[in-house]
C-alpha positions as CSV (number, residue, x, y, z in Angstrom):
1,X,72.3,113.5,14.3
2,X,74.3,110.8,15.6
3,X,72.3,108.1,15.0
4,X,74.5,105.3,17.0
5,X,75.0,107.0,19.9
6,X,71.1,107.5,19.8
7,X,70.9,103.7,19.3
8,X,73.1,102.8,21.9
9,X,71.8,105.0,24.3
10,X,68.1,103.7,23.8
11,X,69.2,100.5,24.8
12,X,71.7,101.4,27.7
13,X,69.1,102.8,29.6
14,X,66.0,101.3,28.9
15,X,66.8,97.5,27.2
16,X,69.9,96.6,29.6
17,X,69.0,92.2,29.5
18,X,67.5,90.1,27.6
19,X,64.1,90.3,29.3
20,X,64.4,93.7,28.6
21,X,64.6,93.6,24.7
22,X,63.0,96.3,22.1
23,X,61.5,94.7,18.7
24,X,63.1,96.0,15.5
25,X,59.9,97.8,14.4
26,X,59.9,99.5,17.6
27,X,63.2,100.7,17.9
28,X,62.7,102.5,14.4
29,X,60.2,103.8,15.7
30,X,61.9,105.6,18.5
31,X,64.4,106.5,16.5
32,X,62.0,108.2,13.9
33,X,60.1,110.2,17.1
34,X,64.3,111.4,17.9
35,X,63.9,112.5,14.1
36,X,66.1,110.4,12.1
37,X,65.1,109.5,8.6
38,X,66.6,106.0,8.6
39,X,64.9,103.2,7.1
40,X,64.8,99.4,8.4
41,X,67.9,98.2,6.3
42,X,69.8,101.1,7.2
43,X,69.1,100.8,11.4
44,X,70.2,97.1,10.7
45,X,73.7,97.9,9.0
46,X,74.4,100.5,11.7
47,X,73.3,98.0,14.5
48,X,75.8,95.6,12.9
49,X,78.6,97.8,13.6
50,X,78.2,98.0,17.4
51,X,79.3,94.5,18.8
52,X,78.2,95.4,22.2
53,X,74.5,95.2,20.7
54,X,72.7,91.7,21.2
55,X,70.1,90.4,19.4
56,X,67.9,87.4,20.1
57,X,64.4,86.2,19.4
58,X,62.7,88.9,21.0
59,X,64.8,91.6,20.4
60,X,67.7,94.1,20.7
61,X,69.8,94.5,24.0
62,X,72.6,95.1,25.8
63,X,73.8,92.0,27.9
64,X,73.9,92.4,31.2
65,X,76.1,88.6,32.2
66,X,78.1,86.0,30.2
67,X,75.0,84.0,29.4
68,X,73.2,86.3,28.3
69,X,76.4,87.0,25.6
70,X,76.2,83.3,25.2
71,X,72.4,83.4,24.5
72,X,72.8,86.3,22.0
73,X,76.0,83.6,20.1
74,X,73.6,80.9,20.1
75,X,70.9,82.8,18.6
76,X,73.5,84.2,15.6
77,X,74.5,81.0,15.1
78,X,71.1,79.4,14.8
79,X,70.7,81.9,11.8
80,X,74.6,81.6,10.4
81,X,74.1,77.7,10.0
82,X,70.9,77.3,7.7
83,X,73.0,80.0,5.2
84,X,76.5,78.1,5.5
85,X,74.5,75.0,4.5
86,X,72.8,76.6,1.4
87,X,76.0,77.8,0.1
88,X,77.6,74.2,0.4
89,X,74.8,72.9,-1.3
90,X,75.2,75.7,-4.3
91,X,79.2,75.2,-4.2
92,X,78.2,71.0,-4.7
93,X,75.6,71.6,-7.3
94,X,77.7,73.9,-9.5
95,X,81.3,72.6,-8.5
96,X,82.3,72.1,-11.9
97,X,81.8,76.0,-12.7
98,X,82.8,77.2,-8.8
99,X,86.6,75.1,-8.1
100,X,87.7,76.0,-11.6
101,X,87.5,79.8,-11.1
102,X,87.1,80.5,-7.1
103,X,89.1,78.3,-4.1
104,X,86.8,76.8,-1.9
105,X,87.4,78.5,1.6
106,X,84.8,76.5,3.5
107,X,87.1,76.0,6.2
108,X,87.1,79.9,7.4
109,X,83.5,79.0,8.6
């Protein structure tokens, strides 16, 4: 079972927008009716894969314009900032142990 393509064409056909998005828990769902034996984590990591596959507050989707790439960005980003700040803050409270052994690459980010 090719559990991408199954993915992919799930949301192709039937969550093409953003106002069209499927839940997480639904599209699991779908996919264990289809027969797959994939768990949450495991949907995620293949998901993750597939660039062309948004994600936003409501949902996967495919986008169907530019701002609806942009929306799907902002919406990464949004959950990419809260983590780049908590690793700052763990790089500044150990920064004795952390620039002695591993060079600070912050600016990659």
């Amino acid at each position: 079972m090719n559990i991408p393509r199954l993915i992919l064409r799930k949301l192709r056909t039937e969550h093409l927008g953003i106002d069209r998005a499927i839940k997480r828990k639904d599209l699991l769902s779908y996919l264990h009716e289809q027969g797959a034996e994939i768990e949450d984590r495991e949907m995620r990591a293949i998901i993750e894969e597939i660039p062309v596959i948004c994600s936003g507050p409501t949902g996967y989707f495919i986008a169907r314009n530019a701002a609806e790439v942009e929306l799907a960005i902002q919406y990464i980003h949004k959950k990419v900032t809260p983590l780049l700040k908590k690793m700052r803050d763990k790089k500044e409270a150990y920064s004795q142990y952390y620039r002695e052994s591993h060079p600070v690459q912050e600016d990659l980010f």
